[in-house]
KESEZA-18909 format. One record per residue: residue in one letter; y, x, z of N, C-alpha, C in turn. Coordinates in steps of 0.02 Angstrom, whole numbers, padded with zeros to 5 digits, always signed. Layout:
residues N
aYXZYXZYXZ...
end
This chain:
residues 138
x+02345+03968+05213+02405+03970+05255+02466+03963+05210x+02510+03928+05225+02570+03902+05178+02628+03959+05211x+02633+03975+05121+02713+04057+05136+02754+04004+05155x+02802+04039+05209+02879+03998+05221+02920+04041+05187x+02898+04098+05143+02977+04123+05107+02967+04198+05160x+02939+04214+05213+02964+04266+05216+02916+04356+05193x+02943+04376+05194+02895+04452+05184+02864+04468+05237x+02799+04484+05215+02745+04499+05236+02731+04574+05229x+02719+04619+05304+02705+04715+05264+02647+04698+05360x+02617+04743+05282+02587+04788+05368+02609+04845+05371x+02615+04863+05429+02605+04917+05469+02556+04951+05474x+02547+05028+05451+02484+05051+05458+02486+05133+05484x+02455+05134+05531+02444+05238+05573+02383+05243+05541x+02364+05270+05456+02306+05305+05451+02293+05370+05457x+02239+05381+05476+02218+05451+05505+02193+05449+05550x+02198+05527+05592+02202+05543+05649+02265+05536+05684x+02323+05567+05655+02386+05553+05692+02407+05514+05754x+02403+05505+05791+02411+05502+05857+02471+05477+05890x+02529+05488+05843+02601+05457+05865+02625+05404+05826x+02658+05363+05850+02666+05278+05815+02736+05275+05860x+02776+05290+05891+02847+05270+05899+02897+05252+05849x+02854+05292+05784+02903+05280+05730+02880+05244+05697x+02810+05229+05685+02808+05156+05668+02801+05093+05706x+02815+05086+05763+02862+05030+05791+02914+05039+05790x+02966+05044+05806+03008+05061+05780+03012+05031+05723x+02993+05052+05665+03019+05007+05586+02988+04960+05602x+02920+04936+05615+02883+04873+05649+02937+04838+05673x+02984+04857+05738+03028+04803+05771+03071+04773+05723x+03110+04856+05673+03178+04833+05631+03159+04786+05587x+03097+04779+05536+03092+04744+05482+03076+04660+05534x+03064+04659+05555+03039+04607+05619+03121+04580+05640x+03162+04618+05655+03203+04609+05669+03253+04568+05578x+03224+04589+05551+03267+04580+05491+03238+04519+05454x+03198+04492+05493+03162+04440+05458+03099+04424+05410x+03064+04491+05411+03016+04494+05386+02958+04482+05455x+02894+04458+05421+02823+04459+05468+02804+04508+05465x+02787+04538+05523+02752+04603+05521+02683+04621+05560x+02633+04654+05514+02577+04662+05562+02581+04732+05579x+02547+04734+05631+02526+04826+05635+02470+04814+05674x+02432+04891+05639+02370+04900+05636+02333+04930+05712x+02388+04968+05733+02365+05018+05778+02361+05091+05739x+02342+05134+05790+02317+05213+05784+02269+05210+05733x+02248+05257+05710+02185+05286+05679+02140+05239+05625x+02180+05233+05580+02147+05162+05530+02119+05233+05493x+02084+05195+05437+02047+05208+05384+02088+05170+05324x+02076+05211+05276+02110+05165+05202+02067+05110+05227x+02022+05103+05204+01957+05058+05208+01992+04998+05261x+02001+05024+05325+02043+04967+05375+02087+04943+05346x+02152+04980+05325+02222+04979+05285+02206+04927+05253x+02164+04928+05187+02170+04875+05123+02142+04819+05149x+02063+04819+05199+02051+04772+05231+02100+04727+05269x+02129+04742+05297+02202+04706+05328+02216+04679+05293x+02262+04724+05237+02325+04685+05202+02271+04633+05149x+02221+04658+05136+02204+04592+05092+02180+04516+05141x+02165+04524+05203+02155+04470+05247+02201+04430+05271x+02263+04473+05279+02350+04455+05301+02385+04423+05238x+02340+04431+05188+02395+04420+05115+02454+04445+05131x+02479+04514+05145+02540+04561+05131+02570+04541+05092x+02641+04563+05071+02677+04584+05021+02711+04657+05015x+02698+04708+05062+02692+04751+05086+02658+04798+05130x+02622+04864+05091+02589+04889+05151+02643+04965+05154x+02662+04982+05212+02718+05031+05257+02652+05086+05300x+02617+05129+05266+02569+05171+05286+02654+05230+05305x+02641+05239+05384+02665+05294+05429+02626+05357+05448x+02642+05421+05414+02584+05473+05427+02636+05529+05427x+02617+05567+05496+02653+05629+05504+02599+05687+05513x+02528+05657+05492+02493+05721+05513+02462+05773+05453x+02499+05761+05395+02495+05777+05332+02466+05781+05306x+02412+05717+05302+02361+05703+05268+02374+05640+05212x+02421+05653+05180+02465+05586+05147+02438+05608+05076x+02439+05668+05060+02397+05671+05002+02324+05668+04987x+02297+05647+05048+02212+05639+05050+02203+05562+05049x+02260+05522+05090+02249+05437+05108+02273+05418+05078x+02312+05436+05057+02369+05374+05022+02341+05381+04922x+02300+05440+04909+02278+05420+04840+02213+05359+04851x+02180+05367+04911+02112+05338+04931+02143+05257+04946x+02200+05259+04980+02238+05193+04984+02230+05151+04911x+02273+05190+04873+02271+05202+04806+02225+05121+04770x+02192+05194+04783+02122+05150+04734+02077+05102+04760x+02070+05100+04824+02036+05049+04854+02076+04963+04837x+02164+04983+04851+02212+04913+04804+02189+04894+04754x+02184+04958+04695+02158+04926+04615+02099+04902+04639x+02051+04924+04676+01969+04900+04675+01976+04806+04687x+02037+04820+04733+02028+04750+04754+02082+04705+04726x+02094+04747+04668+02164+04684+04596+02221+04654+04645x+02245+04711+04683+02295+04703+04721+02374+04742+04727x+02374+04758+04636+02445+04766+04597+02485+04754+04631x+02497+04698+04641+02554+04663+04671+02573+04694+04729x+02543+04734+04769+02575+04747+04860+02624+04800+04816x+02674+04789+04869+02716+04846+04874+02697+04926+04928x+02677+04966+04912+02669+05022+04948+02725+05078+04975x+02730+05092+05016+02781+05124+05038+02765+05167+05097x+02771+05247+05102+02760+05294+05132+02819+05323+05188x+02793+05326+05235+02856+05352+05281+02813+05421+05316x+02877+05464+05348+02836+05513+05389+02841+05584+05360x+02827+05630+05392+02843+05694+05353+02810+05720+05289x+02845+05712+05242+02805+05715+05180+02870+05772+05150x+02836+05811+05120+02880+05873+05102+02896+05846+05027x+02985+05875+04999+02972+05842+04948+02950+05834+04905x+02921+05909+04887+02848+05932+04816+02808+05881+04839x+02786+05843+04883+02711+05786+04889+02743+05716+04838x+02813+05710+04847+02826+05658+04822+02821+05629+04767x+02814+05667+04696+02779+05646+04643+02731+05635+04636x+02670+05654+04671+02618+05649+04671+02595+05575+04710x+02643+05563+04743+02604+05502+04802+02645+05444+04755x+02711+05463+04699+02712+05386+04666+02672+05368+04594x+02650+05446+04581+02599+05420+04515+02536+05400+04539x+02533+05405+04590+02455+05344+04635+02505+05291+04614x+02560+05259+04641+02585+05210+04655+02633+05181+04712x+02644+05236+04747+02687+05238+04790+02766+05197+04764x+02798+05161+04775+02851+05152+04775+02906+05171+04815x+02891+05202+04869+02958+05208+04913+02933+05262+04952x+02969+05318+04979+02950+05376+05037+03012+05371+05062x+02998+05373+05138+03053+05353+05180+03034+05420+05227x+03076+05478+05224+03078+05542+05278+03119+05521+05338x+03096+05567+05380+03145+05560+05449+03225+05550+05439x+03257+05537+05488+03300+05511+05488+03348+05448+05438x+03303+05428+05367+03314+05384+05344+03332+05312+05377x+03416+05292+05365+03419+05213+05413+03387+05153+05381x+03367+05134+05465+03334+05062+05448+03357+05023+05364x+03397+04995+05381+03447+04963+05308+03414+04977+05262x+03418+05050+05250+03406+05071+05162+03336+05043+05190x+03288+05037+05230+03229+05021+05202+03202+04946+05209x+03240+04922+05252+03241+04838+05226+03277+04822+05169x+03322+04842+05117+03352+04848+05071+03302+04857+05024x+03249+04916+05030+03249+04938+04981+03173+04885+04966x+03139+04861+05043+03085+04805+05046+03109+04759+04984x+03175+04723+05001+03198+04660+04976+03205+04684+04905x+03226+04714+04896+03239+04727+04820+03175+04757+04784x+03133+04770+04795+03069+04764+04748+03004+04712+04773x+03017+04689+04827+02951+04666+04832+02957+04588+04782x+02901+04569+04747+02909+04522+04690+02897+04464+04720x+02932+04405+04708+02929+04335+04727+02862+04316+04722x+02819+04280+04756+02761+04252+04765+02759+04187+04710x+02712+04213+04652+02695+04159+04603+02729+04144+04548x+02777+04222+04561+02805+04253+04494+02746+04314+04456x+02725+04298+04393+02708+04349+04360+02756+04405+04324x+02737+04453+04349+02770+04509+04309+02775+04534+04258
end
């Protein structure tokens, strides 16, 4: 499939968690802002998660979790990326994450935690400004 230039994230509800308003919601805004966006639905599995984004060729995966299991998925996220030599995604956490979790979820590799009430902007901002040009080595 031929890139036209724009960013690519999925959308992902892993867990159990049960509520996704807030990730549509960023689903619509980044959509709205010109990025492609997939979403997964409710109740993924890492295993679903990486499956996706490596089928979608991502340039972003946006895992949404309020049921505070972010330090159980998101290291398992983690490593299933390296398994599959997929450095390159940008990862980025939204959702109630207290702020003691937050060192811990970027030495997995986390790049970005986005808490409640954070505006749209800063996080299409903060998409554009790290995610790496396609067929640039780093």
């Amino acid at each position: 499939m031929a890139n036209d230039g724009k960013i690519r994230i999925l959308v992902a509800k892993p867990g159990l968690d049960g509520h996704d308003r807030g990730a549509k919601v960023i689903a619509r805004a980044l959509r709205d802002a010109g990025m492609e966006v997939i979403y997964t639905g409710l109740r993924q599995t890492p295993e679903m998660v990486v499956s996706a984004a490596l089928q979608e060729d991502v340039d972003v995966i946006g895992l949404s979790i309020l049921s505070g299991a972010h330090n159980a998925i998101v290291p398992r996220v983690a490593e299933l990326l390296k398994e599959q030599k997929m450095d390159d995604v940008l990862v980025l956490v939204g959702g109630i994450i207290p702020d003691q979790d937050i060192p811990a979820l970027k030495s997995v590799g986390v790049k970005g935690v986005f808490q409640p009430g954070t505006p749209m902007d800063d996080i299409v901002q903060f998409i554009r400004e790290n995610v790496k040009p396609r067929g640039v080595v780093a």
